[in-house]
C-alpha positions, 0 to 999 in steps of 0.5 A: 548553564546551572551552578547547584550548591550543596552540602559538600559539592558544587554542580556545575549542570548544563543542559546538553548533557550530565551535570559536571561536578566541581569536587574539593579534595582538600579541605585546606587549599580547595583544589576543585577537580572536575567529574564528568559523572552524574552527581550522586548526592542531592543538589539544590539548583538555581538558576540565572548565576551563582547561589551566593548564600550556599556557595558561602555556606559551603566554605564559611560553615564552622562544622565544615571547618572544625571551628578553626580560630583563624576565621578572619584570615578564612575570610580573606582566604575565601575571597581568593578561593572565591575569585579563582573559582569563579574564573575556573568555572567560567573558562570551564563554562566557555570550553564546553560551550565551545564544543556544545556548538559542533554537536556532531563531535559529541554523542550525547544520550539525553539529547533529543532534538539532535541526531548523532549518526553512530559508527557501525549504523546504515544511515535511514532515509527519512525524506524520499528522493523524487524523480520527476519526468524528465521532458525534453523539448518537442523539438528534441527526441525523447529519450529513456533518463539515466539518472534513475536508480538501477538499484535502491536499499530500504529500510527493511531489507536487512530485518525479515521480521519487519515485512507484513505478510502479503494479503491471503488473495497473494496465495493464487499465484501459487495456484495459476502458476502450478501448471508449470511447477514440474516442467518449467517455462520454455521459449518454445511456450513462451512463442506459442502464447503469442497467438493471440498476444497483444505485446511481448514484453522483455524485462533485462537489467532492469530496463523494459523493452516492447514487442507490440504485435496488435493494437488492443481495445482502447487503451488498455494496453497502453495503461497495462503497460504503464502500470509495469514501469511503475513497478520498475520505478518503485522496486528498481533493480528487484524484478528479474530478467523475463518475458511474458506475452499479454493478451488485453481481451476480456475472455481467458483462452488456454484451455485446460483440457487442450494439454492434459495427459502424458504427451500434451505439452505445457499450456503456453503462459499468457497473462490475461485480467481473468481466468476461470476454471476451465483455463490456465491463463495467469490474471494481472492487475487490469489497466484501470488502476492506472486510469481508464481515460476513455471513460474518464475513471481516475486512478484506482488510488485518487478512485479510492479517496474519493469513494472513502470520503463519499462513504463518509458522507452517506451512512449506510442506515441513511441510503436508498433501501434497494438495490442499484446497478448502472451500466451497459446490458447490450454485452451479455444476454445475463445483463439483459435479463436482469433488466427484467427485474427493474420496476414496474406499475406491475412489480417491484423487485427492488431493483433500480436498474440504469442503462449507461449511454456512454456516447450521452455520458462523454457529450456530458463530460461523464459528470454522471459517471463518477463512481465515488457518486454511485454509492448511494444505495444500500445495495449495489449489484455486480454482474459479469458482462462479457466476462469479468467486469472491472466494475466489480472493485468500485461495487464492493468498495461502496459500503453497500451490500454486494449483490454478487450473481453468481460469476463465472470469472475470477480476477487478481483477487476476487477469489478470496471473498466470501458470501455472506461475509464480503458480499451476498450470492444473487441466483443467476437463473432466477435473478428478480426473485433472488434479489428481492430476497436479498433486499428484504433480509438486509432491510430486516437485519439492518445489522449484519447487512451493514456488516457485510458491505463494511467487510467488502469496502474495508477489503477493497481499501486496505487489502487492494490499495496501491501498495498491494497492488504492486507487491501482487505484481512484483511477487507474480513476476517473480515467480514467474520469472523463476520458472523460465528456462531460458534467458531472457533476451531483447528480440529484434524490433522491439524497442526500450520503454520508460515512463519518459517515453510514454508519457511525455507524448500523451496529452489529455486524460492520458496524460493526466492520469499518467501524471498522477499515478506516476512513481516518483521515488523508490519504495523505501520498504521492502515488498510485502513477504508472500505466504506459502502456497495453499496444501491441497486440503485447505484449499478443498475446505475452501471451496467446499465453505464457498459452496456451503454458504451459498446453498445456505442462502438458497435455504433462506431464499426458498424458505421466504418464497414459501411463507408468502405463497402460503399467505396468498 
């Protein structure tokens, strides 16, 4: 507490709030009346008690008194005035400081180490609510919890403005579900995709329930669907009553030219991890971003940590100047001939090319297969094996340049890259002499090759982290689910799922990678607002810069060939 003197007034100022101003209306009896305003005059404060010397100038000075004769009856009056004002003052002081202790009975501006809820205002959650997996004992059946939010409210849910707009990569889902604009989705599709489905899985009143028809390869599977009630935890009450079938193999199936024409019926829906041009199977996000406990590769979001930190410990300038690709060629005949191009006493290619024995590798503990232990070179290569690769992801995420043969499959979110600015196109008939190009123009424009892997690495870290991951799921289910015609309901044999039950029962990797990619609260914030779906022109112009780009790079490449045969 402050007691301020000045010419006419005296402030009593507090620290919580405005100062308080003691105001004599009569000069002949000071009756000090008290004002909860700012002080609007000048004021000279001291602290650690009364300022005697202005207190006294105040009421002792002859100009203030108009000289009265009486000064020394003043004097003595002063003493009085001077006691009871002290008095006031201290009972004022001892009151305030008496309502200065609830805080929560005040709304004070200037405060700003406490928080006053205010009327008319949603209280914001500033601390996420956890809910860890609830275990019973082994003895004991385990069952799905109640105790999990069927609905949640953030932050932003009220204030459009607020939500990012979704990666441009979001703008597929539009494309892959354009099969089925005009008709809608039926059951009778739906039953048809079950043909060569691994699962059905049925979304109603926020609870997933199971339909498992085969076993997949490995555990994917079991990790795609893990992946889904993640999904559930983070957006709880938000996903819509569906089913969708899914089939975990690497290759697409429902053929385009299969329902073409006025009396082909719709393509049945099947959710898949690729797609190409030939097919209208609709690509999810592949098992791997929950872990892929076979091959002991973490969840994409510890994956992602890692592989940034190891990028900051090897400068791209400071890399091995060629080119590097590790891992199984005995899936495709494309990977074999690319073994053609590692070196050799006869010629280098500037490849250095490694077969992955994964039976070594796992007798090893993978200790050489960690893949943020990979980006040690300033080119890596990706090529497709049987079909798509999820490798592709922890290629391009390493800083390095990409050298990307020319893919025949697409994923989730492959499909908006570029060449030459997020990775550079490798022939894919006549791979040795189309890398060798690559290397050299990188290691003579040092500049823009390091520009091109920093594209790549800053799409993979920022455009696919965990939370886009999510939001790519939760706006496809949607629109999925805006498209089926029917309701929605939990067939017989199948039975609920929770994360409980998945992994409370594992052991192992599974379950470790299950524990650290669990979901342990609700997002507080809304998911990212989806952009509309590309006109048919833009999308033409898409296709037609992709092509431009990648014949401009067989100029280059053609033209290097030609100047060293006319030197030899």
């Amino acid at each position: 507490m402050l007691i301020c003197g000045g010419s006419k007034h005296i402030s009593l100022v507090l620290s919580i709030a405005y100062p308080v101003c003691i105001t004599p209306h009569s000069t002949t009896f000071f009756r000090p009346l008290i004002s909860t305003e700012p002080c609007s005059y000048p004021v000279v404060c001291e602290t650690g008690g009364w300022n005697s010397r202005s207190f006294h100038d105040f009421f002792s000075n002859p100009a203030e008194e108009n000289k009265r004769a009486e000064r020394p009856q003043l004097k003595k009056g002063l003493a009085t005035v001077r006691t009871l004002l002290f008095l006031l003052v201290f009972f004022i002081a001892v009151f305030i400081y008496s309502l200065w202790i609830d805080v929560s009975k005040f709304s004070v501006q200037k405060l700003t180490n406490v928080i006053i809820p205010q009327k008319h205002q949603t209280p914001i959650i500033t601390r996420k609510l956890e809910f860890p997996l609830n275990c019973v004992t082994k003895n004991q059946t385990q069952t799905c919890p109640t105790n999990y939010p069927k609905t949640f409210k953030t932050e932003d849910q009220e204030d459009i403005s607020s939500k990012p707009e979704c990666p441009n990569y979001f703008r597929w889902i539009h494309e892959d579900l354009r099969p089925w604009n005009a008709t809608g989705i039926s059951r009778d599709m739906v039953e048809r995709a079950k043909t060569t489905a691994h699962f059905r899985l049925i979304i109603v009143e926020g609870k997933a329930y199971l339909d498992k028809y085969k076993k997949s390869i490995q555990t994917r599977d079991k990790f795609t669907i893990w992946g889904i009630l993640q999904l559930l935890r983070r957006y709880p009450g938000k996903i819509p009553d569906l089913e969708l079938m899914f089939d975990c193999d690497d290759q697409p199936v429902i053929q385009s030219s299969d329902y073409r024409g006025q009396n082909k019926t719709g393509p049945p829906p099947l959710f898949r991890y690729c797609g190409d041009k030939w097919t209208e199977d609709m690509v999810f996000p592949d098992w791997s971003f929950w872990g892929w406990a076979e091959i002991n590769i973490k969840p994409w979001e510890k994956v992602l940590i890692d592989v940034r930190e190891g990028n900051n410990r090897s400068r791209w300038i400071d890399r091995e100047p060629y080119a590097y690709w590790k891992g199984n060629p005995f899936v495709a005949e494309t990977r074999k001939d690319l073994l053609t191009c590692n070196v050799s006493d006869q010629q280098d290619w500037n490849a250095r090319l490694f077969i992955q024995d994964w039976i070594l590798e796992s007798q090893q503990e993978f200790k050489q297969s960690n893949v943020a232990n990979q980006c040690t070179h300033r080119y890596k290569i990706y090529i497709e094996g049987y079909a798509w690769s999820v490798s592709e992801k922890y290629i391009l995420a390493c800083d390095s340049v990409t050298l990307l043969v020319k893919p025949h499959y697409y994923d989730f979110f492959t499909r908006s890259l570029k060449p030459v600015e997020h990775y550079w196109p490798v022939r894919e008939n006549d791979k040795c002499k189309s890398i060798k190009f690559a290397v050299d123009w990188g290691n003579k424009h040092k500049q823009k090759a390091q520009e091109i892997g920093k594209a790549a690495s800053d799409f993979i870290q920022e455009g696919l982290k965990m939370d886009h991951v999510y939001d790519y799921m939760f706006h496809l289910l949607n629109e999925y689910a805006k498209l089926l015609k029917f309701t929605p309901q939990v067939p017989d044999g199948a039975t609920e799922l929770c994360s409980e039950i998945m992994a409370c029962s594992a052991d192992g990797l599974e379950r470790k990678f299950m524990m650290e990619s669990l979901v342990k609260s609700p997002s507080t914030t809304s998911p990212c607002t989806m952009p509309p779906p590309y006109k048919p022109q833009i999308l033409k112009d898409f296709y037609r810069k992709q092509s431009n780009a990648e014949r401009q790079v067989e100029k280059w490449e053609n033209g290097y060939w030609e100047s060293l045969s006319k030197k030899q």
